[in-house]
mmCIF file of the N, C-alpha and C atoms, coordinates in Angstrom:
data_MODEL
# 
_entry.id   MODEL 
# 
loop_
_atom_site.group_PDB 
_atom_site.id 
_atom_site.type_symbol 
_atom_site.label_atom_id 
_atom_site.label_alt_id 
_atom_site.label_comp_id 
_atom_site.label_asym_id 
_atom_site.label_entity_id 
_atom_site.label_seq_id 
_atom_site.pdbx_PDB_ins_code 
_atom_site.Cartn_x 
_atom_site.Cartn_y 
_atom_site.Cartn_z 
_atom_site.occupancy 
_atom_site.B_iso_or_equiv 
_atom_site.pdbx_formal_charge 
_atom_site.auth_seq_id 
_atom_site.auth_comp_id 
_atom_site.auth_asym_id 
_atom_site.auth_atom_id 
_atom_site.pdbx_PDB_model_num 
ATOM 1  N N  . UNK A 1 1  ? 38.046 -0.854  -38.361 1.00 0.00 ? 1  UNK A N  1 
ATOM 2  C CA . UNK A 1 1  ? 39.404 -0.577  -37.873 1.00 0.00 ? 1  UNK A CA 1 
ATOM 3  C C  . UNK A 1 1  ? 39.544 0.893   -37.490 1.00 0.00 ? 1  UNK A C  1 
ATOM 4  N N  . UNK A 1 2  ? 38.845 1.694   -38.120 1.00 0.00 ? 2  UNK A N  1 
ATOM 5  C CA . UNK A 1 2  ? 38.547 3.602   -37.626 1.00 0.00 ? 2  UNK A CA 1 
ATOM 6  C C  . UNK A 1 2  ? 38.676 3.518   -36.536 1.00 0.00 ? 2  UNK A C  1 
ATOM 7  N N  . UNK A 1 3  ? 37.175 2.932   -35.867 1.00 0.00 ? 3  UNK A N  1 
ATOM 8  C CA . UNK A 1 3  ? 37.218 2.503   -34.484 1.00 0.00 ? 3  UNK A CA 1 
ATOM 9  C C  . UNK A 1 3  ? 38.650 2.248   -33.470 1.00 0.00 ? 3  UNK A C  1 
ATOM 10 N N  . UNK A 1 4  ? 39.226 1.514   -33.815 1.00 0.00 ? 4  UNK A N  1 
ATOM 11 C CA . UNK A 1 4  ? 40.705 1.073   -33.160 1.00 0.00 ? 4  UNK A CA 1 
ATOM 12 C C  . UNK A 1 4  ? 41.376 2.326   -32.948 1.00 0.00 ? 4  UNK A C  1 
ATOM 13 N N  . UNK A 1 5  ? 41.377 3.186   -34.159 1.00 0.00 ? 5  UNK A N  1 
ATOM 14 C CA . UNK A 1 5  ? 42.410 4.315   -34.372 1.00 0.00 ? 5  UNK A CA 1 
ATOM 15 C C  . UNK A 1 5  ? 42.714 5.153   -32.801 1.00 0.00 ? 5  UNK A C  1 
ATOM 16 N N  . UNK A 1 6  ? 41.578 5.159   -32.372 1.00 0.00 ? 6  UNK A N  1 
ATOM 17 C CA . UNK A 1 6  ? 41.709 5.864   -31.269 1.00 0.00 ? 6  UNK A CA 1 
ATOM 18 C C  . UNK A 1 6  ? 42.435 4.992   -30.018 1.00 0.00 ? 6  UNK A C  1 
ATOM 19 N N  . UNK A 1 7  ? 41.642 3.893   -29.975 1.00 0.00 ? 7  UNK A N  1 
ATOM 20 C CA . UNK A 1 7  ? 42.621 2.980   -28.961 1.00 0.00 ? 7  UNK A CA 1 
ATOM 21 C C  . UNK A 1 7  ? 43.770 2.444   -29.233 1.00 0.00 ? 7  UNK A C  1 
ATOM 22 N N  . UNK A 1 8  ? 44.398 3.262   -30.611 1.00 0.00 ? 8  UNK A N  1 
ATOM 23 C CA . UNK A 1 8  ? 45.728 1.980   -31.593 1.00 0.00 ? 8  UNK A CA 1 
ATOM 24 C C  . UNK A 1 8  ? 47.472 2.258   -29.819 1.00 0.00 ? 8  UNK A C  1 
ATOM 25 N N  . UNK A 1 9  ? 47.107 3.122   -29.484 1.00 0.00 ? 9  UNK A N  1 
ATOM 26 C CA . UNK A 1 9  ? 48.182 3.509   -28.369 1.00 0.00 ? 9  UNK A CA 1 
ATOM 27 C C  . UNK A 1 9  ? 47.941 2.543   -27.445 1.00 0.00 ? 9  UNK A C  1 
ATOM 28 N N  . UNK A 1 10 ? 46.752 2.873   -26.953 1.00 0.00 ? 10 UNK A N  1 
ATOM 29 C CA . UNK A 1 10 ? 46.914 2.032   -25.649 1.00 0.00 ? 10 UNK A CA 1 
ATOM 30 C C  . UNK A 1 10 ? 46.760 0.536   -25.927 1.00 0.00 ? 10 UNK A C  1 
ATOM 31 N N  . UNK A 1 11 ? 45.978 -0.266  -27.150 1.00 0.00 ? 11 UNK A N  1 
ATOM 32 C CA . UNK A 1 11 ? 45.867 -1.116  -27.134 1.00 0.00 ? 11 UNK A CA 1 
ATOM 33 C C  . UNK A 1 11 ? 47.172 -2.005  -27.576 1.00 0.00 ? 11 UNK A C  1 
ATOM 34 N N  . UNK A 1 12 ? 47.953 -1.499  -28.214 1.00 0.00 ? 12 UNK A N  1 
ATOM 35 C CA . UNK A 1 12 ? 49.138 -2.014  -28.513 1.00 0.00 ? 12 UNK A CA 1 
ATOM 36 C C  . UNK A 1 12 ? 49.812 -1.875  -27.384 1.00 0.00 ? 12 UNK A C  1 
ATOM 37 N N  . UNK A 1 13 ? 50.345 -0.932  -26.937 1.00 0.00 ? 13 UNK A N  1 
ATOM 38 C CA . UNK A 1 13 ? 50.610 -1.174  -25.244 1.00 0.00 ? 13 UNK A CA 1 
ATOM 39 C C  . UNK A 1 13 ? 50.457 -2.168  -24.245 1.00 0.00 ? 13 UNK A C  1 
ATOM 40 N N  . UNK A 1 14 ? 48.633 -2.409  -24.350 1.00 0.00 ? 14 UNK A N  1 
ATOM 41 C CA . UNK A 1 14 ? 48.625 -3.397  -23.953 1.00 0.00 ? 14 UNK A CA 1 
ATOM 42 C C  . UNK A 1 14 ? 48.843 -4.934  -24.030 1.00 0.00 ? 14 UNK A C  1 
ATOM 43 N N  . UNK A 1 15 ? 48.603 -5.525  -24.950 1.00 0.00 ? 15 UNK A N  1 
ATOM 44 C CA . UNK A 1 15 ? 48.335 -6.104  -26.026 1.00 0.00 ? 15 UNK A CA 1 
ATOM 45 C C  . UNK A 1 15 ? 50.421 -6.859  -25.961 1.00 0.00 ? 15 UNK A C  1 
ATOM 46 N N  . UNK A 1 16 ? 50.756 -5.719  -25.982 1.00 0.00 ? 16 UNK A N  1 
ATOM 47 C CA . UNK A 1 16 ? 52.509 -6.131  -26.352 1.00 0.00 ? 16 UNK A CA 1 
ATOM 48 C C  . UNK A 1 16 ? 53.361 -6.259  -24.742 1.00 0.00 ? 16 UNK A C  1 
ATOM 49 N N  . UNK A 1 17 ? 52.130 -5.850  -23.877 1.00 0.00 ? 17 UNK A N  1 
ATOM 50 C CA . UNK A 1 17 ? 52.332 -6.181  -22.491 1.00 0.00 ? 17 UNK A CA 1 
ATOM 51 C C  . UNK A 1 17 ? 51.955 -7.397  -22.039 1.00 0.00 ? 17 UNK A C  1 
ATOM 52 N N  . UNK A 1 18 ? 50.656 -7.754  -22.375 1.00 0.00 ? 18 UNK A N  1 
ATOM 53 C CA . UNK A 1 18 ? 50.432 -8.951  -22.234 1.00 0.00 ? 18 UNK A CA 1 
ATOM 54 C C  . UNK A 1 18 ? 51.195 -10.482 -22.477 1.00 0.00 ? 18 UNK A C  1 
ATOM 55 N N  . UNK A 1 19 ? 51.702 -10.007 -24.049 1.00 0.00 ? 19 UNK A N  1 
ATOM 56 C CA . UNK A 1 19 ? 51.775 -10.614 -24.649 1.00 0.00 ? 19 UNK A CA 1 
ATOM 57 C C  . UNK A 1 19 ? 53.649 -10.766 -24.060 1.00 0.00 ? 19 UNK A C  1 
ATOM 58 N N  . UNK A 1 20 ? 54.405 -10.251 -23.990 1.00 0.00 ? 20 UNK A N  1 
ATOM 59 C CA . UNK A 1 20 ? 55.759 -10.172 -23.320 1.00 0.00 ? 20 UNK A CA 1 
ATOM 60 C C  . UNK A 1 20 ? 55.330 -10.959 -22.015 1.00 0.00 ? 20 UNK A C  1 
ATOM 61 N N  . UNK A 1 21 ? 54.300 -10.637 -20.860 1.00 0.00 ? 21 UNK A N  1 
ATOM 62 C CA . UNK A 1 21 ? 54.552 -11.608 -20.085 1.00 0.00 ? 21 UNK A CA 1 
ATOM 63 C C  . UNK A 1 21 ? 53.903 -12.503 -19.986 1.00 0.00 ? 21 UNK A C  1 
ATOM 64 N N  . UNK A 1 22 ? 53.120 -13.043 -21.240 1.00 0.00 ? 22 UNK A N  1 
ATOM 65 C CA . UNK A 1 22 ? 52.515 -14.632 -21.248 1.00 0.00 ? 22 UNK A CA 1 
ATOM 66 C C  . UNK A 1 22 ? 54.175 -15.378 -21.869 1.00 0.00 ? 22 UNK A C  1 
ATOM 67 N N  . UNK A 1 23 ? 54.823 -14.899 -22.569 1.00 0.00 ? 23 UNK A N  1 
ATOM 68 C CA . UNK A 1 23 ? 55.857 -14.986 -22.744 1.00 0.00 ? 23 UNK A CA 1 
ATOM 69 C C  . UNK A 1 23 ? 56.989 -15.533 -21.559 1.00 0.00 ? 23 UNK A C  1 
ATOM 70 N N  . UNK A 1 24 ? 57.171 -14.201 -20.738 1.00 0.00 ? 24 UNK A N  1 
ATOM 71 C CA . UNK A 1 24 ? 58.240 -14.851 -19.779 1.00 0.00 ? 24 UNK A CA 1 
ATOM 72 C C  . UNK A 1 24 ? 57.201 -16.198 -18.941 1.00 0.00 ? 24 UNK A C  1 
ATOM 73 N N  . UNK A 1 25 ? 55.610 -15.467 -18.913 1.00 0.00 ? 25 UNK A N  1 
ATOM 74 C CA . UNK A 1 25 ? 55.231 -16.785 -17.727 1.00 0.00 ? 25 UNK A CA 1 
ATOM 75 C C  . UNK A 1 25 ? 55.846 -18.003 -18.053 1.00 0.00 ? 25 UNK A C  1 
ATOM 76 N N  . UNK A 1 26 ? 55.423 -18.324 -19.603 1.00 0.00 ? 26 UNK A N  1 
ATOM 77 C CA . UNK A 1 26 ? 55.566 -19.333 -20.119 1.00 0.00 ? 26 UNK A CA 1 
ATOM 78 C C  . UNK A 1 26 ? 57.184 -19.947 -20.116 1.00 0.00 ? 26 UNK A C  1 
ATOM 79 N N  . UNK A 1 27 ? 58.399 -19.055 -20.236 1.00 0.00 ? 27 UNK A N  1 
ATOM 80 C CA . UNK A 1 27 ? 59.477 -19.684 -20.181 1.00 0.00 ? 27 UNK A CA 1 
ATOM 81 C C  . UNK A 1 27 ? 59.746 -20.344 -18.814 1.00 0.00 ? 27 UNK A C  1 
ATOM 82 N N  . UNK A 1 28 ? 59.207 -19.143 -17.781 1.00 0.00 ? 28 UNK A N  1 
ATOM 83 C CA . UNK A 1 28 ? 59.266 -19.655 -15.954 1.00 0.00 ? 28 UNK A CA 1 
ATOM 84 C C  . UNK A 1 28 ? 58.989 -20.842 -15.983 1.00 0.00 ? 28 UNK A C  1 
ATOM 85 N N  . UNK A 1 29 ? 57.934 -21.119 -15.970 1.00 0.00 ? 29 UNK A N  1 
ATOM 86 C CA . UNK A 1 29 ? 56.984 -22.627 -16.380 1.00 0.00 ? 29 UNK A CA 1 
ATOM 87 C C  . UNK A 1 29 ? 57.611 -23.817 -16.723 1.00 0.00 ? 29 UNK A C  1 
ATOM 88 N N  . UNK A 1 30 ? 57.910 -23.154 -18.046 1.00 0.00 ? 30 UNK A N  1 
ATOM 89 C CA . UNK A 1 30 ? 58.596 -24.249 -18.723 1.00 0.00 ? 30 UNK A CA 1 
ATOM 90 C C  . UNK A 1 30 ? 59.706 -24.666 -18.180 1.00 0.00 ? 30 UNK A C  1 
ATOM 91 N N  . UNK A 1 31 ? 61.247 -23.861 -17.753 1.00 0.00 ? 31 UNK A N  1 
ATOM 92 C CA . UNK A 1 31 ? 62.141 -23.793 -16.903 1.00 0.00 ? 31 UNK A CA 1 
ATOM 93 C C  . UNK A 1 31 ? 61.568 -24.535 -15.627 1.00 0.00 ? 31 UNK A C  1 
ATOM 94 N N  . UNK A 1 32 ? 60.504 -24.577 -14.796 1.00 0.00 ? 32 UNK A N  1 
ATOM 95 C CA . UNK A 1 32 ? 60.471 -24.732 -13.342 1.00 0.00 ? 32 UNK A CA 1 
ATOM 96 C C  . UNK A 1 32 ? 59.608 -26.312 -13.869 1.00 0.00 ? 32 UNK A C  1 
# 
């Protein structure tokens, strides 16, 4: 997990980006 420490910014960033728009994809989707 040391390892991570350095990527803990961007990977949560990403990670909570992803993850927000597998999110909306999924409501679109579901909605359409």
């Amino acid at each position: 997990m040391k390892l991570m420490t350095k990527r803990t910014s961007t990977t949560t960033a990403e990670v909570l980006a992803i993850f927000v728009t597998s999110l909306l994809l999924d409501e679109k989707n579901s909605v359409t």
